[in-house]
C-alpha beads as a LAMMPS data file, in Angstrom:
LAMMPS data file: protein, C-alpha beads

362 atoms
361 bonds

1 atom types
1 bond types

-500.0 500.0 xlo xhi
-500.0 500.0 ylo yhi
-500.0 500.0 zlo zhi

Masses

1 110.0

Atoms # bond

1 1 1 -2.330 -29.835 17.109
2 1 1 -0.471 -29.839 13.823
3 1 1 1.782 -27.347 12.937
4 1 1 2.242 -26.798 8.599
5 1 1 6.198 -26.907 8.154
6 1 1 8.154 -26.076 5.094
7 1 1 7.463 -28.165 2.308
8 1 1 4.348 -29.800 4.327
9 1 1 1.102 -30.714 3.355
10 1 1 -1.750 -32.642 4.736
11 1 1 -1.051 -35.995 3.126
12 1 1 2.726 -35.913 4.931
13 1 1 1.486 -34.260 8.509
14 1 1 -0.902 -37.382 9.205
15 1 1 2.146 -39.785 7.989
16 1 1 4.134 -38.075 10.468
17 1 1 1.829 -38.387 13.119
18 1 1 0.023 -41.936 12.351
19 1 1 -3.235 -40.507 11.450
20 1 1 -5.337 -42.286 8.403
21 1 1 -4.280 -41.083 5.372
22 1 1 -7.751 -43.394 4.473
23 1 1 -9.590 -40.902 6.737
24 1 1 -7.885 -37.426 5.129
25 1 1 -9.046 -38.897 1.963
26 1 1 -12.651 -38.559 3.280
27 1 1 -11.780 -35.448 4.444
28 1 1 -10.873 -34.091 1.300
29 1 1 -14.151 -35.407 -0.518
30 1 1 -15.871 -32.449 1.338
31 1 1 -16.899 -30.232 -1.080
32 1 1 -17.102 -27.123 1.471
33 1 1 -14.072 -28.585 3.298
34 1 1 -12.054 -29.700 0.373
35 1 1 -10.655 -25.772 -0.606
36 1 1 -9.564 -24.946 2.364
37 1 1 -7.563 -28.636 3.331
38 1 1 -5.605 -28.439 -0.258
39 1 1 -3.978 -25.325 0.112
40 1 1 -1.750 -25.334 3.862
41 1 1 0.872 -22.297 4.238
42 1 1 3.874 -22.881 6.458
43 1 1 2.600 -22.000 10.353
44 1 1 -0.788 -22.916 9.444
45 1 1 -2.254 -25.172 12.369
46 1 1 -5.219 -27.792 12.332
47 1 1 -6.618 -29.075 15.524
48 1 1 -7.236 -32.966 15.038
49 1 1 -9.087 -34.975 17.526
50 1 1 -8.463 -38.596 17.113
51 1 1 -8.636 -42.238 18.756
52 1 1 -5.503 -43.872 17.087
53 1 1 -5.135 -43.341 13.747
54 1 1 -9.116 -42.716 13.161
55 1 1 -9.561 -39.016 12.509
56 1 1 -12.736 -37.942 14.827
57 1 1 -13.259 -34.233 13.908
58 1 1 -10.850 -31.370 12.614
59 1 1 -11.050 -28.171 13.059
60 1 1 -8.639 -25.261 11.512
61 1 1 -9.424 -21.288 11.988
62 1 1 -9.759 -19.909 8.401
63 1 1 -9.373 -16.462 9.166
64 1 1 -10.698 -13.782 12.208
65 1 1 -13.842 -14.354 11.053
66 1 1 -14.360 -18.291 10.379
67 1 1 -13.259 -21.369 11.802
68 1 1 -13.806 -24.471 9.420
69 1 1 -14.961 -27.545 11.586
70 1 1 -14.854 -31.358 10.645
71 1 1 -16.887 -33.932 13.038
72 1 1 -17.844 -37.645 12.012
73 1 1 -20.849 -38.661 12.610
74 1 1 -23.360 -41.503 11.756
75 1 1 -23.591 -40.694 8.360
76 1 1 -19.707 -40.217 7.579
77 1 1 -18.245 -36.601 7.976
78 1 1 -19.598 -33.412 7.743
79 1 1 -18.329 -29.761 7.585
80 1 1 -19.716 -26.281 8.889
81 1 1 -18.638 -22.955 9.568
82 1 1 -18.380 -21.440 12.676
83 1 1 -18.569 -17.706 12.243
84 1 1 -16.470 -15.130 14.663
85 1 1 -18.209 -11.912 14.141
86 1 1 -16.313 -8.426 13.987
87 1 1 -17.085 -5.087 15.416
88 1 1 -16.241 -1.886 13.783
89 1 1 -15.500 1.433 16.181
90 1 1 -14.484 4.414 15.299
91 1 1 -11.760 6.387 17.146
92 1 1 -9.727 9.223 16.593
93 1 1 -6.446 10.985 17.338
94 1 1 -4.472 13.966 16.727
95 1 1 -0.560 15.330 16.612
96 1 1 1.431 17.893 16.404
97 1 1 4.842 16.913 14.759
98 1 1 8.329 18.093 16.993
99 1 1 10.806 15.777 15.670
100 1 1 9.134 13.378 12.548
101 1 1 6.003 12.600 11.176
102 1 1 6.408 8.744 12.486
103 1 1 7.063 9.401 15.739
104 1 1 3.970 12.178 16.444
105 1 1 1.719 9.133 14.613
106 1 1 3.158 6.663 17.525
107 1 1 3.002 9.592 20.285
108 1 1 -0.858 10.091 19.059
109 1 1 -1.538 6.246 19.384
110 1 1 -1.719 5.433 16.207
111 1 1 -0.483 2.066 14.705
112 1 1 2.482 1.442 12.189
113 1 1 0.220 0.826 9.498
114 1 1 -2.177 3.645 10.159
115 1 1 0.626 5.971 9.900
116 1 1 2.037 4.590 6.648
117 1 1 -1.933 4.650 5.621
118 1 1 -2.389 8.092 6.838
119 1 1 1.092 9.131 4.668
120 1 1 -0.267 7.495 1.330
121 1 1 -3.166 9.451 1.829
122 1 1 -1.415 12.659 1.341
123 1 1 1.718 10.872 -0.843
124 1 1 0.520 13.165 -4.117
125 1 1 0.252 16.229 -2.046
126 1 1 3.499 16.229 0.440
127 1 1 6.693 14.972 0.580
128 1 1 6.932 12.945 3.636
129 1 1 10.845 13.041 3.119
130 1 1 11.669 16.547 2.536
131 1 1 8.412 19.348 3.056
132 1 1 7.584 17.567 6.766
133 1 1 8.197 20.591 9.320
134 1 1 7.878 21.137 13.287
135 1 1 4.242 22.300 13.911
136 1 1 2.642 20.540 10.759
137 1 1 -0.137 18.612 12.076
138 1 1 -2.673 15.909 11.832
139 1 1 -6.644 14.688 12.715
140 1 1 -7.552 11.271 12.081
141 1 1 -10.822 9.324 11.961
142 1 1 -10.254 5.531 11.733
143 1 1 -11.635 2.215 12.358
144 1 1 -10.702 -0.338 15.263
145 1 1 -11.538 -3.991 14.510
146 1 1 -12.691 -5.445 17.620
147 1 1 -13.818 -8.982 18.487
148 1 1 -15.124 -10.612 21.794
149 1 1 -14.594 -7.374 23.611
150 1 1 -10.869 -7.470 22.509
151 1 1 -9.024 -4.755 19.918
152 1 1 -8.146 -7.005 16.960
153 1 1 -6.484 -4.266 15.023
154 1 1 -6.673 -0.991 13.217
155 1 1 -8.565 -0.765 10.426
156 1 1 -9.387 1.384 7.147
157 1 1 -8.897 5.633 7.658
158 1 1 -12.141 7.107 6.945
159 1 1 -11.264 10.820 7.087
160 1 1 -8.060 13.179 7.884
161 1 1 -6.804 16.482 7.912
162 1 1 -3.050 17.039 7.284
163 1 1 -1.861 20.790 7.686
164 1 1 1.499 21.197 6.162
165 1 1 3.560 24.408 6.346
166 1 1 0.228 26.475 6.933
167 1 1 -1.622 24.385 4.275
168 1 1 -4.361 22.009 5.152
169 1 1 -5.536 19.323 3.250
170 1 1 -8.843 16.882 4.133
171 1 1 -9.581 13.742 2.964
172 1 1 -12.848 11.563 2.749
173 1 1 -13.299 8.014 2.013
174 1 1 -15.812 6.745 -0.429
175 1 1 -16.525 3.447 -2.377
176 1 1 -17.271 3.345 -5.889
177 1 1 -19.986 1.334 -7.267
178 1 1 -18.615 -2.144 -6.927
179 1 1 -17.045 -1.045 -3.397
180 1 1 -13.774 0.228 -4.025
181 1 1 -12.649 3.285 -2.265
182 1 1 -11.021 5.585 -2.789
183 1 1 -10.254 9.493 -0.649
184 1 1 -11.300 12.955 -1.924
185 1 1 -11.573 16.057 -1.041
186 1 1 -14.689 17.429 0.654
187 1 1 -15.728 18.791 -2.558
188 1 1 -15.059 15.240 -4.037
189 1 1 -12.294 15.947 -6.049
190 1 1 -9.878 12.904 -6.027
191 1 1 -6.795 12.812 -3.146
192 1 1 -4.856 10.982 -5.725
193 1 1 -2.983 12.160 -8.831
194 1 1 -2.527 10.851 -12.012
195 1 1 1.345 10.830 -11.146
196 1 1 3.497 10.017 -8.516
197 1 1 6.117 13.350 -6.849
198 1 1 8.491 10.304 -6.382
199 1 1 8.540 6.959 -7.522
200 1 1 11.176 5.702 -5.323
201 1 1 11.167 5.325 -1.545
202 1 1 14.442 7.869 -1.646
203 1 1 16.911 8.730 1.529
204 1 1 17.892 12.224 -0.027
205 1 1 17.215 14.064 -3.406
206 1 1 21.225 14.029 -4.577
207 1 1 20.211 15.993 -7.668
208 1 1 17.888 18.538 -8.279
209 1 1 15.975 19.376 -11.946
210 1 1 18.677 22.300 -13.016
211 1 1 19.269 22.898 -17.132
212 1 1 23.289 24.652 -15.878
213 1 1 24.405 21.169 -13.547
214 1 1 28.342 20.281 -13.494
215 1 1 28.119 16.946 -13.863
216 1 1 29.485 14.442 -11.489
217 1 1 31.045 12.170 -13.775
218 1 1 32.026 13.682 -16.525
219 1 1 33.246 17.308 -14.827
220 1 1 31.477 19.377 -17.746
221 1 1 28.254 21.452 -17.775
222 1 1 25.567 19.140 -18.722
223 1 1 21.895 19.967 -18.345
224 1 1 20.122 17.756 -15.839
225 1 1 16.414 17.255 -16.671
226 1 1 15.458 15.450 -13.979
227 1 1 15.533 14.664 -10.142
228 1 1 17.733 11.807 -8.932
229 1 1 16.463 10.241 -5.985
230 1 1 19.575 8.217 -3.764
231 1 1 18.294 4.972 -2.489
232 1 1 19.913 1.774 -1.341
233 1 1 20.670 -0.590 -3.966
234 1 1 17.985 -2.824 -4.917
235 1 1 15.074 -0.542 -3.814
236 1 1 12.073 -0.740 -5.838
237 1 1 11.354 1.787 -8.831
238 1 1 7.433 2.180 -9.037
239 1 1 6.005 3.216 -12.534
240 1 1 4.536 6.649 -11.798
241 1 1 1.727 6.224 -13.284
242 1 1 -0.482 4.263 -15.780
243 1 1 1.407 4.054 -18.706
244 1 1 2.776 1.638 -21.209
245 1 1 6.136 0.509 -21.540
246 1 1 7.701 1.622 -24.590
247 1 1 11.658 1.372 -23.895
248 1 1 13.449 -1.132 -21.342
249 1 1 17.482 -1.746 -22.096
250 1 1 20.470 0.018 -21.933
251 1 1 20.345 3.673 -22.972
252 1 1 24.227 4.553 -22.746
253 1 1 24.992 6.889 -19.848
254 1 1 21.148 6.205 -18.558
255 1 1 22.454 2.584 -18.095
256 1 1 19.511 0.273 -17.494
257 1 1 16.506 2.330 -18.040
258 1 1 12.744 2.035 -18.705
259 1 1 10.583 4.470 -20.416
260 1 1 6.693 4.942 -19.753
261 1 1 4.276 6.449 -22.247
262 1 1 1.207 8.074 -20.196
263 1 1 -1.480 9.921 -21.762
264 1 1 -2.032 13.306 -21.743
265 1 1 1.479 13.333 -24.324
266 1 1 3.235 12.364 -21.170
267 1 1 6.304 9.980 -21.099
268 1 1 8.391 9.429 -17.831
269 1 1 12.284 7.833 -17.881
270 1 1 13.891 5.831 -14.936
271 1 1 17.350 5.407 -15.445
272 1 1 20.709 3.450 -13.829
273 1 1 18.570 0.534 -12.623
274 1 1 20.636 -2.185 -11.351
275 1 1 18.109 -4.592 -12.786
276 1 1 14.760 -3.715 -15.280
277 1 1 11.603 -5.481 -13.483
278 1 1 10.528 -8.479 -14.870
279 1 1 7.060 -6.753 -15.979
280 1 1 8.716 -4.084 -17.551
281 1 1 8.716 -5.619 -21.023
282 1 1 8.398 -3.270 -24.318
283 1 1 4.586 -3.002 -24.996
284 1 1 3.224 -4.153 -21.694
285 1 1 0.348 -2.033 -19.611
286 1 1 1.728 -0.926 -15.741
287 1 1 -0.366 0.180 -13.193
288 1 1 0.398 3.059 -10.675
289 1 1 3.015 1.720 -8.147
290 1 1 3.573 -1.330 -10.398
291 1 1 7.456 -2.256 -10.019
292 1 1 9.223 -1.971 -13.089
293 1 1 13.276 -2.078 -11.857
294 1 1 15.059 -1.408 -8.688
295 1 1 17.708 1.195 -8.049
296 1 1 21.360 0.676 -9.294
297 1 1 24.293 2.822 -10.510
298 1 1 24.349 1.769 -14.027
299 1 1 25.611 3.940 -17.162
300 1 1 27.175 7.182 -15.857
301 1 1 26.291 6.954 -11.993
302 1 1 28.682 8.192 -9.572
303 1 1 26.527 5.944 -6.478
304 1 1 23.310 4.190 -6.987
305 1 1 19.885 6.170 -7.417
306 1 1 17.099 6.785 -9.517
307 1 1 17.197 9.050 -11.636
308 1 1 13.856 10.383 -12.995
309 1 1 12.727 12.460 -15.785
310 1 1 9.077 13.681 -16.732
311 1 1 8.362 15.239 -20.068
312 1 1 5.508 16.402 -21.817
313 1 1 5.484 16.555 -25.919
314 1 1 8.861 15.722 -25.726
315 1 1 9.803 18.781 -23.296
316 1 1 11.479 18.362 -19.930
317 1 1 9.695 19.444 -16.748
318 1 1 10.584 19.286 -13.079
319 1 1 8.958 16.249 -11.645
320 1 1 8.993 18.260 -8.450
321 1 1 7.425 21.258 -9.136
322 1 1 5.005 20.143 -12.088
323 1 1 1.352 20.316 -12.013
324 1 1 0.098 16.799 -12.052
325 1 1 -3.326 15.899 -13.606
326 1 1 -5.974 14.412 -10.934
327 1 1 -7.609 11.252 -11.207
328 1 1 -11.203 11.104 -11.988
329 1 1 -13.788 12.622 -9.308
330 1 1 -16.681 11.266 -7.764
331 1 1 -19.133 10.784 -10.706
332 1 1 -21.726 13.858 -11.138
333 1 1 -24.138 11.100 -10.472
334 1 1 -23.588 10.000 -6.860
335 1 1 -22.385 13.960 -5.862
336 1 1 -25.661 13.607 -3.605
337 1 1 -24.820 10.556 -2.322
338 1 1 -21.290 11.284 -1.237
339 1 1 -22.238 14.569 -0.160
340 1 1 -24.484 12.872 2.171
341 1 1 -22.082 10.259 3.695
342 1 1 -19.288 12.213 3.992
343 1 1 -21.135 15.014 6.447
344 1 1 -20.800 13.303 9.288
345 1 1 -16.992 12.661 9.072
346 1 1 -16.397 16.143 8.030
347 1 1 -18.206 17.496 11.061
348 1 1 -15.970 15.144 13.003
349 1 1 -12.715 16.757 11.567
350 1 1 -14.199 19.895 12.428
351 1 1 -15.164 18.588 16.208
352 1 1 -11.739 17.054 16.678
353 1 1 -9.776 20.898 15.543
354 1 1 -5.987 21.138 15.407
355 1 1 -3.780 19.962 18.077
356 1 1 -3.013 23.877 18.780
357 1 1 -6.383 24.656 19.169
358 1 1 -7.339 21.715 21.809
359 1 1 -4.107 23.085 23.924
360 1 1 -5.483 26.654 23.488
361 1 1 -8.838 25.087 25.302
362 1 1 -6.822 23.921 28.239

Bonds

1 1 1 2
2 1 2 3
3 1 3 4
4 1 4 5
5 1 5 6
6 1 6 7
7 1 7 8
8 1 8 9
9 1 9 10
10 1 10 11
11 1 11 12
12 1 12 13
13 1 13 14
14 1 14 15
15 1 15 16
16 1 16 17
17 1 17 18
18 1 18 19
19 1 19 20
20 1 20 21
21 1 21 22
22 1 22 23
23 1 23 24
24 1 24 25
25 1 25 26
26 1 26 27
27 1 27 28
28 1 28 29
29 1 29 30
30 1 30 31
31 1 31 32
32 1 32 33
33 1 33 34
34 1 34 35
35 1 35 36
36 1 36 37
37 1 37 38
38 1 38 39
39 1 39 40
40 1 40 41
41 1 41 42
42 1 42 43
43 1 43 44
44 1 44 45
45 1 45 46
46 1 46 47
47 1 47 48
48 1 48 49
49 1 49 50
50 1 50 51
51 1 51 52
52 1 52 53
53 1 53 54
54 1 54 55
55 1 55 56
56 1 56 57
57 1 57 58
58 1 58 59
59 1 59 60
60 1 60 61
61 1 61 62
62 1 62 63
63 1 63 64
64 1 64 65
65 1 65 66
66 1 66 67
67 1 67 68
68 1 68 69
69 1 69 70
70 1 70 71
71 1 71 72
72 1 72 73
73 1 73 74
74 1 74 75
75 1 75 76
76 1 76 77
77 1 77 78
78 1 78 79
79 1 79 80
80 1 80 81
81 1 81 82
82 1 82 83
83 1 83 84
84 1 84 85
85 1 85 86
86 1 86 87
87 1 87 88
88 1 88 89
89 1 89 90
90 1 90 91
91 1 91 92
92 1 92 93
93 1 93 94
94 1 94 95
95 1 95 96
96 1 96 97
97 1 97 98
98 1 98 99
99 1 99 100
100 1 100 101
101 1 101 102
102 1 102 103
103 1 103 104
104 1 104 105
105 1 105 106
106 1 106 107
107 1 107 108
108 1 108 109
109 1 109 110
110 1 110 111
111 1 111 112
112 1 112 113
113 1 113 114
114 1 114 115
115 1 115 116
116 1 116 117
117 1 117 118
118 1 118 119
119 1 119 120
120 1 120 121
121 1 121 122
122 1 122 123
123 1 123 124
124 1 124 125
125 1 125 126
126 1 126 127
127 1 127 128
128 1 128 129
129 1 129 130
130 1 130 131
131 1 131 132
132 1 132 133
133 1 133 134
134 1 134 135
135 1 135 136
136 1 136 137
137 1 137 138
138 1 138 139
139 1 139 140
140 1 140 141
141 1 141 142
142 1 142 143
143 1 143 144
144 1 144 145
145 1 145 146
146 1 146 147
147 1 147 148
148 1 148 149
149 1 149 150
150 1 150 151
151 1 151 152
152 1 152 153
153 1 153 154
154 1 154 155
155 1 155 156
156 1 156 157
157 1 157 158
158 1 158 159
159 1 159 160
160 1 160 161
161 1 161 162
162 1 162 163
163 1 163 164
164 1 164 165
165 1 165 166
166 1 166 167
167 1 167 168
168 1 168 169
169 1 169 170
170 1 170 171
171 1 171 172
172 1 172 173
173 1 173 174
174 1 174 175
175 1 175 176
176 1 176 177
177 1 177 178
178 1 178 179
179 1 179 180
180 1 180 181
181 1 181 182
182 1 182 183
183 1 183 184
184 1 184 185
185 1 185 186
186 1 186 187
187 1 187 188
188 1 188 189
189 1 189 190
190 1 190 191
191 1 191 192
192 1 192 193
193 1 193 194
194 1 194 195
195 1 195 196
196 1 196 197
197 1 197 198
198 1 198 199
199 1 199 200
200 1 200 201
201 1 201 202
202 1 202 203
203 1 203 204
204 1 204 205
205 1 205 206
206 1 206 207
207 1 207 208
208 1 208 209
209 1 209 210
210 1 210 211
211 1 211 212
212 1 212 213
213 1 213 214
214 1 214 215
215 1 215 216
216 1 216 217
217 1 217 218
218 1 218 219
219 1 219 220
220 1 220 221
221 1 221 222
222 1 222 223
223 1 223 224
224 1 224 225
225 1 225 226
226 1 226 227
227 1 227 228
228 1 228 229
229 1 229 230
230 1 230 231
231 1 231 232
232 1 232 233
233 1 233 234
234 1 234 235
235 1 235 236
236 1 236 237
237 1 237 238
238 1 238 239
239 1 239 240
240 1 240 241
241 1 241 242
242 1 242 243
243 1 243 244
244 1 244 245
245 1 245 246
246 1 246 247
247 1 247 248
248 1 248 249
249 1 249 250
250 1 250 251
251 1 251 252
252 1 252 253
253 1 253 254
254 1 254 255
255 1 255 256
256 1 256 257
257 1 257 258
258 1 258 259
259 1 259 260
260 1 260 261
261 1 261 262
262 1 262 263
263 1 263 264
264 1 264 265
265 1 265 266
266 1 266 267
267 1 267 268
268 1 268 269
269 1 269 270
270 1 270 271
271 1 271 272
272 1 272 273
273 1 273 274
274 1 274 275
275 1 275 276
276 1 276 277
277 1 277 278
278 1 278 279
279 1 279 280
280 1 280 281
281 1 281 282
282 1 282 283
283 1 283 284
284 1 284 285
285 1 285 286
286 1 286 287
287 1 287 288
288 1 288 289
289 1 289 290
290 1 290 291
291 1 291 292
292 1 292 293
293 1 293 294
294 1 294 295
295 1 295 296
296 1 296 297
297 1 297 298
298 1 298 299
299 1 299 300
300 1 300 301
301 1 301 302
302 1 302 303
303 1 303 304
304 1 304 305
305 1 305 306
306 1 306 307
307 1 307 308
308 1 308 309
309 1 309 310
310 1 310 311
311 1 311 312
312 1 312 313
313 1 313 314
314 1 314 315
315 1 315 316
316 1 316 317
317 1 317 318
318 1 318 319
319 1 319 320
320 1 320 321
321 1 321 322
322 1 322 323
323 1 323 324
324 1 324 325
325 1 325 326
326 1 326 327
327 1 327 328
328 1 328 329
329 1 329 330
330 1 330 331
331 1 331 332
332 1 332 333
333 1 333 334
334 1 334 335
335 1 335 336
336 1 336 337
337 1 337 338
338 1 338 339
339 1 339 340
340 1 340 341
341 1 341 342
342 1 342 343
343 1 343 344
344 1 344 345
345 1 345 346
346 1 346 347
347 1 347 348
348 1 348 349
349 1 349 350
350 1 350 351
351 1 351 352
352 1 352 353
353 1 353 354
354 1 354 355
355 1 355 356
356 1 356 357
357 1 357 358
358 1 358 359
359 1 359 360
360 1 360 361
361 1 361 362
């Protein structure tokens, strides 16, 4: 078995181990082969069999699903693909939070990733950080990859109900037309906003939107017109939404700062950056969650943060509290259609009920 070290490839692994580099030519004169021999990642293995230096067969597992295999034979060698099929299951859970929203996920079963899947669901709606409260609760309907009789992993969330301080909010998967999907609402209205509440994965809100702030610094009373998020140093600053960048430099007591132009009339400013991403350039496009800088305490900072303004026509608004445009719904055209496959997992949601009502049953 060889094991792909740093700065390895194929050509150096049979050197290392006497194997015919003659023979790993032959190899890579596979067409189907070829791909999949040229490109080796650190901790990748390949399982050689060999009598001296003559290569026999090879055989490397491509992913949980395929396993490339090389055998000579009389007519030279020849590749094929052995596949590993997958089986999808649906389970569900349900929690009631006491302490955090994390530790109910892990209480009701649920994987890491699930629960940070299960919180980007909902990241346009609540604020995991700060709105989370004891008795808020959850339903989840998700998928379990499992292979050979054996749980591979959690997979995609199909449907969920969150129900935050007495407010309860479902969610539905769906693909688009070239399989993309995406979560709505039961009525198909899109889970996601055009905007993000808060661009920055924050520790505290050290500043609130407030036109009479004292300011830190300077000791004087100074209109603050936007939210300032504290974050470690270096944390990533995620463009809020689709935008283009129309600013990216020093702005005086902003420091390093970027400015996004959305439609809609809609700009949005992240200031003190320690450093302006490198695809933050002046007249580049930037996706949703796109990095543009990480958090710093340039300009007039008194510890690093982010600080974040959203205006619209020029006039300041509380990134907080503002009412953000959707994203698009499902299309009139395939209401039937999603209507249809979405049924079932609402009926499920509605089977499964709150946490409080299944210990009300007991």
């Amino acid at each position: 078995v060889l094991e792909v070290r740093s700065g390895d490839s194929l050509d150096r692994l049979f050197r290392r181990h006497d194997l015919s580099v003659a023979d790993l030519q032959r190899l890579l004169a596979l067409k189907e082969a070829a791909p999949h021999l040229k490109r080796v990642r650190p901790g990748d293995t390949f399982e050689i069999r060999h009598e001296g230096p003559v290569v026999l067969g090879l055989t490397r597992r491509l992913d949980e699903t395929r396993t490339l295999i090389v055998e000579q034979g009389e007519a030279g060698y020849g590749a094929r693909f052995l596949d590993h099929p997958v089986e999808v299951r649906l389970a569900q859970a349900t929690g009631q939070i006491t302490s955090s929203f994390y530790a109910a996920g892990l209480a009701a079963g649920l994987s890491d990733g699930t629960i940070m899947r299960l919180a980007g669901i909902y990241a346009w709606d609540i604020d995991f950080a700060l709105e989370i409260r004891r008795d808020d609760w959850f339903s989840v309907v998700y998928e379990e990859i499992w292979q050979d009789g054996e749980k591979l992993r959690d997979g995609e969330i199909v449907a969920a109900e969150f129900s935050n301080q007495g407010r309860s909010f479902r969610a539905v998967r769906f693909p688009d037309e070239d399989g993309r999907a995406s979560y709505y609402t039961p009525e198909g209205d899109s889970m996601r906003k055009a905007f993000l509440r808060a661009p920055v994965d924050f520790t505290r809100v050290s500043s609130n939107f407030n036109p009479n702030r004292l300011h830190p610094v300077l000791k004087t009373k100074r209109p603050h017109r936007g939210v300032d998020y504290a974050a470690r140093t270096g944390t990533p600053i995620m463009a809020a939404g689709d935008g283009k960048v129309i600013s990216a430099g020093t702005q005086g007591g902003y420091g390093k700062t970027v400015v996004l132009q959305h439609g809609g009339n809609v700009t949005t400013l992240y200031a003190h950056m320690s450093r302006i991403g490198s695809n933050a350039r002046v007249g580049r496009r930037v996706k949703q969650g796109d990095i543009i800088g990480y958090v710093g305490a340039t300009g007039l900072a008194s510890g690093p943060h982010l600080h974040y303004e959203y205006r619209i026509n020029g006039v300041h608004k509380n990134p907080r509290t503002v009412d953000l445009p959707k994203a698009e719904p499902v299309p009139a055209a395939r209401r039937a259609e999603f209507a249809a496959a979405v049924a079932p997992l609402i009926a499920e949601l509605d089977r499964i009920g709150p946490p409080l009502r299944l210990a009300a049953a007991d």
